[in-house]
C-alpha positions as CSV (number, residue, x, y, z in Angstrom):
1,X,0.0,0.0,0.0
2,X,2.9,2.4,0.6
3,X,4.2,2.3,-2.7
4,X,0.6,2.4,-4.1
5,X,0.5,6.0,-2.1
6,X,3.7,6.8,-3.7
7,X,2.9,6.6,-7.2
8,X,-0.7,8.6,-6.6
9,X,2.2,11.2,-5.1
10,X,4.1,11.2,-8.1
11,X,1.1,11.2,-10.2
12,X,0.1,14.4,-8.3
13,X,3.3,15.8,-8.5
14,X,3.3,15.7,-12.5
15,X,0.1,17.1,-12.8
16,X,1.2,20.2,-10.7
17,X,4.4,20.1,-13.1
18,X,2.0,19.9,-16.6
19,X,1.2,23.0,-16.6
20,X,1.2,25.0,-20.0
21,X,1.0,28.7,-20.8
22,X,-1.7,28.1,-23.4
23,X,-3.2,26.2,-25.5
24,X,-4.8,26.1,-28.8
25,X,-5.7,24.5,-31.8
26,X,-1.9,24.7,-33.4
27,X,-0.6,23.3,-30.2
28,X,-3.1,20.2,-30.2
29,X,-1.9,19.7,-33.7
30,X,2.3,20.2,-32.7
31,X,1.9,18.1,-29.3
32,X,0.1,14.9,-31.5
33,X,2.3,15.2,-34.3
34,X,5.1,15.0,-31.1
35,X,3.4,12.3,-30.5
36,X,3.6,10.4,-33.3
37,X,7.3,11.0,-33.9
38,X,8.0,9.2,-30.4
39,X,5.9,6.4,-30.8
40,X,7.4,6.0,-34.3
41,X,10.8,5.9,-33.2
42,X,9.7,3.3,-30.9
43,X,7.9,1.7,-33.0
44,X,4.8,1.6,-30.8
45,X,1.3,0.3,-32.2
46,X,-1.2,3.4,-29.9
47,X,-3.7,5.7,-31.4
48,X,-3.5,8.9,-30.2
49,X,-6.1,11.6,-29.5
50,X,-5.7,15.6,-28.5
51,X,-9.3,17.7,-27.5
52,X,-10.1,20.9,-26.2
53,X,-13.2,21.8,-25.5
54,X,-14.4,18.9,-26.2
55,X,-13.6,18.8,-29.4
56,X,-11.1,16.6,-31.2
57,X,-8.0,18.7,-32.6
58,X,-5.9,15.7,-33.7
59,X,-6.3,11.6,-34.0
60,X,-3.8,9.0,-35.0
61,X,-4.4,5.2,-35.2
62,X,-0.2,3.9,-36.0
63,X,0.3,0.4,-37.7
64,X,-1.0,-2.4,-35.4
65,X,-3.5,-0.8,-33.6
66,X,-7.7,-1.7,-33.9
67,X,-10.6,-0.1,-33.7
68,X,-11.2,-0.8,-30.1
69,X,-8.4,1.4,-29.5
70,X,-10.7,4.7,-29.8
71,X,-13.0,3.0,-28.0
72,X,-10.6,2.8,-25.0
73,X,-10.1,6.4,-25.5
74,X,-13.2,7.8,-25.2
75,X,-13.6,5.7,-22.2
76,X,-10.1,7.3,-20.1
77,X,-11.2,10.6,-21.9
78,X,-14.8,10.9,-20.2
79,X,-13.1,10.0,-16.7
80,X,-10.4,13.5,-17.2
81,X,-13.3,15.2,-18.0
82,X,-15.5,14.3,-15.1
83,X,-12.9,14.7,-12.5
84,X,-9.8,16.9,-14.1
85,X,-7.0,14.3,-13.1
86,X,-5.3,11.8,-15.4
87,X,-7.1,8.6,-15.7
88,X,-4.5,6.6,-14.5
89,X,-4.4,8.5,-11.3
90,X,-8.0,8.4,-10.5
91,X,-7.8,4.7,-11.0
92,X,-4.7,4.3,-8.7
93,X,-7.0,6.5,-6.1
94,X,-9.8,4.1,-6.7
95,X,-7.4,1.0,-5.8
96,X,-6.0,2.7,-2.7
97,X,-9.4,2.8,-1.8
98,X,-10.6,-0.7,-2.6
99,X,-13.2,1.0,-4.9
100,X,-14.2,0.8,-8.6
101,X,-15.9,3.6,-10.8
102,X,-19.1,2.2,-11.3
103,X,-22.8,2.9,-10.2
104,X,-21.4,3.9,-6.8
105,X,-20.1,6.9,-8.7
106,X,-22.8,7.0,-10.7
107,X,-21.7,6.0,-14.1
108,X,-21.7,3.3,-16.4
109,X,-18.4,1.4,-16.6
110,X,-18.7,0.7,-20.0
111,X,-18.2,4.2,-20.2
112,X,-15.7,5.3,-18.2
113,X,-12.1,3.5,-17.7
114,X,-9.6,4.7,-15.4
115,X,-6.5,2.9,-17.0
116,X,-3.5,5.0,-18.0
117,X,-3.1,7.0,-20.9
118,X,-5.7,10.3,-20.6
119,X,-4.0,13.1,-19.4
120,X,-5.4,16.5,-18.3
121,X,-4.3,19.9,-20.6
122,X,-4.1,22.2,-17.6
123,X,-3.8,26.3,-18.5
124,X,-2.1,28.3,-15.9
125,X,-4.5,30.3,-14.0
126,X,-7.2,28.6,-16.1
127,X,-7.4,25.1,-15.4
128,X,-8.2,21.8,-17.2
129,X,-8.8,22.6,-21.4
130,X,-8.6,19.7,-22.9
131,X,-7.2,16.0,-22.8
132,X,-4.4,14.0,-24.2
133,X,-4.6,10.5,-24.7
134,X,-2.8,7.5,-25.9
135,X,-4.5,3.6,-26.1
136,X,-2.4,0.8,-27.0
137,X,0.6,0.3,-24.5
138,X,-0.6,-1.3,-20.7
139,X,-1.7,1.2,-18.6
140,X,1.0,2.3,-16.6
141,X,3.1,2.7,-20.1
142,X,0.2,4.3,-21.9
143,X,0.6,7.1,-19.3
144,X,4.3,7.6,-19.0
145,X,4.5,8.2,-22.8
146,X,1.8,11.2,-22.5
147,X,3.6,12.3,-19.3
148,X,7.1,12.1,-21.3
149,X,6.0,13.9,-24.3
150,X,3.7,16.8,-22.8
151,X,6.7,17.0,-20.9
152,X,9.4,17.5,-23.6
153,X,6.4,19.5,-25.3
154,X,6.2,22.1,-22.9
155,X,9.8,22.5,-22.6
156,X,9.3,23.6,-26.6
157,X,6.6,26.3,-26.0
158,X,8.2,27.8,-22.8
């Protein structure tokens, strides 16, 4: 349980760090296309999806990855937006707890998945924008790839 409490930290920690100065439809398009580039130098099979405002800026589906891969997406995407925190954070909070995001919380699980991959776009002194999501890697993975990239991404825009 301790080192389920410190990865929600860490979690928490780059969230707090993932903060960018602004964000708009040129950016969604420059921080997929980053995307891309990374998992194609890594040869990774994920789809990738960028929103703001609820509205999708920017999808890839690379070699190797299925249909069912947007459908995971929507699924991690609707848990950022409900709750502004990445969904592999709220599903780490969930386990801490011994709980699931179901009817308890009032939703459907076939909609909602807290697994890695959907990152909240946070705007300083503005809050949560849009999302960021990759499907295709297992969780944990999924969500160190976003984290890496918006990372090196906001390094470029700073």
């Amino acid at each position: 349980m301790a080192d389920l409490q410190e990865l929600i930290g860490e979690l928490e920690a780059q969230e707090a760090r993932l903060v960018l100065g602004r964000f708009d439809n040129d950016d969604a398009w420059a921080l997929g296309c980053l995307l891309v580039e990374v998992a194609k130098e890594r040869g990774l099979a994920i789809t990738i999806d960028v929103r703001r405002g609820g509205q999708q800026l920017f999808h890839a589906a690379l070699p190797g990855t299925a249909p069912d891969n947007d459908r995971w997406i929507e699924r991690k995407i609707r848990v950022v937006e409900r709750l502004h925190a990445s969904s592999y954070l709220v599903g780490r909070r969930l386990a801490a707890k011994g709980a699931a995001f179901d009817a308890g919380y009032g939703v459907d699980p076939a909609d909602y998945a807290t697994h890695g991959g959907a990152f909240p776009i946070r705007v300083q002194n503005v809050g949560v924008v849009g999302v960021v999501t990759v499907s295709g890697l297992p969780q944990a993975d999924d969500h160190a790839l976003v984290v890496e990239v918006l990372g090196r991404f906001l390094e470029r825009v700073s």
